[in-house]
C-alpha positions as CSV (number, residue, x, y, z in Angstrom):
1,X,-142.1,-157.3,65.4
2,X,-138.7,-156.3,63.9
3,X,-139.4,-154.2,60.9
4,X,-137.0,-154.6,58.3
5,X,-138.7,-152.3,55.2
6,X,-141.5,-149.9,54.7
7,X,-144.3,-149.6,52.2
8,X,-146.4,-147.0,51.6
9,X,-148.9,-148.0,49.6
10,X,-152.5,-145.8,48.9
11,X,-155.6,-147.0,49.6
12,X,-159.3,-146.4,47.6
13,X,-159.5,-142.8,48.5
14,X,-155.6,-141.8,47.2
15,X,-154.7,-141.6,51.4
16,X,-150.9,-143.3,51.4
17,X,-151.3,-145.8,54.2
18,X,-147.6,-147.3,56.1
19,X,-147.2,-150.9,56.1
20,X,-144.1,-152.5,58.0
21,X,-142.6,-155.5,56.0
22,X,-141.0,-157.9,59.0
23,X,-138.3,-159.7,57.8
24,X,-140.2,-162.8,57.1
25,X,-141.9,-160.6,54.1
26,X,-145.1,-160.6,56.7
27,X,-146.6,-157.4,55.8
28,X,-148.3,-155.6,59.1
29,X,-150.4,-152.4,58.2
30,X,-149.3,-149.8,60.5
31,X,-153.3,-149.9,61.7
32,X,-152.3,-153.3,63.1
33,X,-148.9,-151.7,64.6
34,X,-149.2,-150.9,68.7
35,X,-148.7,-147.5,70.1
36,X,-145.4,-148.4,71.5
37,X,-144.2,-149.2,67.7
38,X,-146.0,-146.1,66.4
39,X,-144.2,-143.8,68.8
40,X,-140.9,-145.5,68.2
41,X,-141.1,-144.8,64.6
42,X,-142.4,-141.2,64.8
43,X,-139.6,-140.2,67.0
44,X,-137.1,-142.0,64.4
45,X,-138.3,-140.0,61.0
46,X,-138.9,-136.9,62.9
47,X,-134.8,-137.0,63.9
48,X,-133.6,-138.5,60.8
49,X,-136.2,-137.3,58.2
50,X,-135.2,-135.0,55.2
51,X,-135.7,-131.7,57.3
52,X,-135.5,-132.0,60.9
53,X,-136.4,-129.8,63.3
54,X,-133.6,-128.3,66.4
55,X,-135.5,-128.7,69.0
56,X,-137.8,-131.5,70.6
57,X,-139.5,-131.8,73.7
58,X,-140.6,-135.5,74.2
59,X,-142.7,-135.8,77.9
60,X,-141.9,-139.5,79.1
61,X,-139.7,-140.5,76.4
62,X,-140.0,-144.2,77.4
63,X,-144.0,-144.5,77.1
64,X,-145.4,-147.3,75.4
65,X,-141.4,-148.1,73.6
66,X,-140.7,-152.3,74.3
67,X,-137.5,-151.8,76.9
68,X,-135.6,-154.1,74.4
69,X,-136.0,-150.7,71.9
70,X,-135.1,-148.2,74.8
71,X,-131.5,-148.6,74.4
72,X,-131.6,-148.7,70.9
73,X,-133.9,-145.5,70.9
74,X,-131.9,-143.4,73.3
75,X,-128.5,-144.4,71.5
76,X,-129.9,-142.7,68.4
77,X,-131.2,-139.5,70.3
78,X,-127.7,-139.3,71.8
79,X,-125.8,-140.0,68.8
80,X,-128.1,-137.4,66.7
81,X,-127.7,-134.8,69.9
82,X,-124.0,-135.1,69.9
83,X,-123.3,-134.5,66.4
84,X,-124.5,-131.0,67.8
85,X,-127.4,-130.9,65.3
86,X,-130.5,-131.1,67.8
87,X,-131.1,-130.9,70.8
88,X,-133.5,-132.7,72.5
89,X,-135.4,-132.2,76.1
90,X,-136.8,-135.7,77.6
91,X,-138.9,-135.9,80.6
92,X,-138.9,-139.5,82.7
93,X,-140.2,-141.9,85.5
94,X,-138.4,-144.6,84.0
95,X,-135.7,-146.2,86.1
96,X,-135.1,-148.6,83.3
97,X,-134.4,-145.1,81.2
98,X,-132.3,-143.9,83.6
99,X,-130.2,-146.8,84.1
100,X,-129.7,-146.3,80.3
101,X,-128.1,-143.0,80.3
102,X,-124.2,-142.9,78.8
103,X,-122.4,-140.5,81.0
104,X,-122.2,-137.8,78.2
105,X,-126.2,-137.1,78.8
106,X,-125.5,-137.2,82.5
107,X,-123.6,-134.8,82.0
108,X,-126.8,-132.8,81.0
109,X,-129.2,-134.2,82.9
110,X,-131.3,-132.5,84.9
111,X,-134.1,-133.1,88.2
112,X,-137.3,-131.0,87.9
113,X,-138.4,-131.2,92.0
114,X,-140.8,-129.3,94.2
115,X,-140.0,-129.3,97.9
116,X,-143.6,-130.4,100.3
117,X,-143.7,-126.8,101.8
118,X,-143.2,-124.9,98.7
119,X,-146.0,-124.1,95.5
120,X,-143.1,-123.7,92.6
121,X,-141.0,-126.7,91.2
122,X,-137.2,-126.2,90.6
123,X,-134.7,-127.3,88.1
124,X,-131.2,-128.6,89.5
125,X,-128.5,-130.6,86.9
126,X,-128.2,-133.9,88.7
127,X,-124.5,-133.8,88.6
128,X,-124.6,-130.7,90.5
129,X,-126.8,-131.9,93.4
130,X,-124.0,-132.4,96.4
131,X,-122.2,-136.1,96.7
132,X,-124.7,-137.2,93.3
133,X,-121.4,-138.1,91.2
134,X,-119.9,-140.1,93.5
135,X,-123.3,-141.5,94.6
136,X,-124.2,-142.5,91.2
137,X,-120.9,-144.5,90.5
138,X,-122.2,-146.7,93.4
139,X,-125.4,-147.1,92.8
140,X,-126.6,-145.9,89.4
141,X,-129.3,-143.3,88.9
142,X,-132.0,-145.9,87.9
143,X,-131.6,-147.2,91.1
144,X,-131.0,-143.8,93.1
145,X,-134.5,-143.1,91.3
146,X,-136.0,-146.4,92.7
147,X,-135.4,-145.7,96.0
148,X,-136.7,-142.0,95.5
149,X,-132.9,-140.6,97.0
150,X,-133.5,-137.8,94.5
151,X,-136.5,-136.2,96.2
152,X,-134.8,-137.2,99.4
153,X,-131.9,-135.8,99.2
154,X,-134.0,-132.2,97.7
155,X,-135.6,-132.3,101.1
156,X,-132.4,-133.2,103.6
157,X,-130.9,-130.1,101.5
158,X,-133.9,-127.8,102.0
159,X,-133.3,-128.9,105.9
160,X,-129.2,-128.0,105.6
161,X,-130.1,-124.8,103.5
162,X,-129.4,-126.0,100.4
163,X,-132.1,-126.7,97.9
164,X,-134.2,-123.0,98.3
C-alpha cells in the first residue's frame, strides 16, 4: 500500500480517526493498516511533525517496516540527523539495515557486546574496532553481521588483550 494522502476524519463519538487515501483514491482506515505501516508512519510525523523532539531512541528500528521502506526510512532519519537538528539512537539485528547504512552513520555507529566470561556489556564505535574499516570495504557490515565476525572478533580481542 503506497499512501499518497491522509484524512482524518471523526467518527460518532468526536474521536479523529486516520484514514490512508492510496493513490487509486482506495481509502484504507488506519485500523485496517498493519503494524509495519503504523510504525513507519509514527516514526515519520514524530521527526517531521510541527515540534519535534531532539532526541529518539528507537529499539530495532527495522521491526515490522516492508525492507522496500527501510531505505527510504533510514534515508530520512539520516537526512533529518545530518541537518544537526536530532539526533537519533537506533538499536538492530537487521543485516538488511546494516547493509543500508551510508558511510556518514558508520561513521557513528556503534556495537553494544558482552564478552561469554564477563556479566556487563560494552559499547565500542564499530570503526574503531581494529582492521573493521578495511574489513567492511570487503565485505559490508550486513554481511560481517551475518557471519557474526562482530562478536568474533570482541572475543579474539579479549584473547589478544584488547576488548576488556
Amino acid at each position: 500500500m503506497d499512501a499518497k494522502d491522509f484524512e482524518f476524519p471523526t467518527d460518532f463519538t468526536g474521536k479523529v480517526l486516520l484514514t490512508l487515501v492510496e493513490g487509486s483514491g482506495q481509502k484504507i482506515s488506519a485500523y485496517s493498516a498493519s503494524d509495519g505501516t503504523l510504525r513507519f508512519l509514527a516514526i515519520v510525523a514524530a521527526m517531521l511533525g510541527s515540534d519535534p523532539a531532539q532526541f529518539y531512541f528507537i529499539e530495532e528500528l527495522e521491526n515490522g517496516i516492508h525492507p522496500a521502506r527501510l531505505h527510504l526510512l533510514l534515508q530520512l532519519i539520516e537526512r533529518k540527523v545530518s541537518e544537526g537538528n536530532i539526533q537519533m539512537v537506533a538499536t538492530t539485528h537487521s543485516s538488511t539495515l546494516l547493509k543500508l547504512l551510508s558511510a556518514q552513520t558508520l561513521e557513528s555507529a556503534s556495537l553494544t557486546y558482552r564478552l561469554e566470561d564477563k556479566p556487563d556489556a560494552k559499547i565500542i564505535r564499530i570503526l574503531d574496532i581494529p582492521d573493521a574499516a578495511r574489513i567492511i570495504k570487503e565485505q559490508n557490515l550486513g554481511r560481517l553481521h551475518e557471519s557474526a565476525w562482530l562478536e568474533n572478533v570482541m572475543e579474539f580481542l579479549k584473547d589478544d588483550g584488547e576488548a576488556e
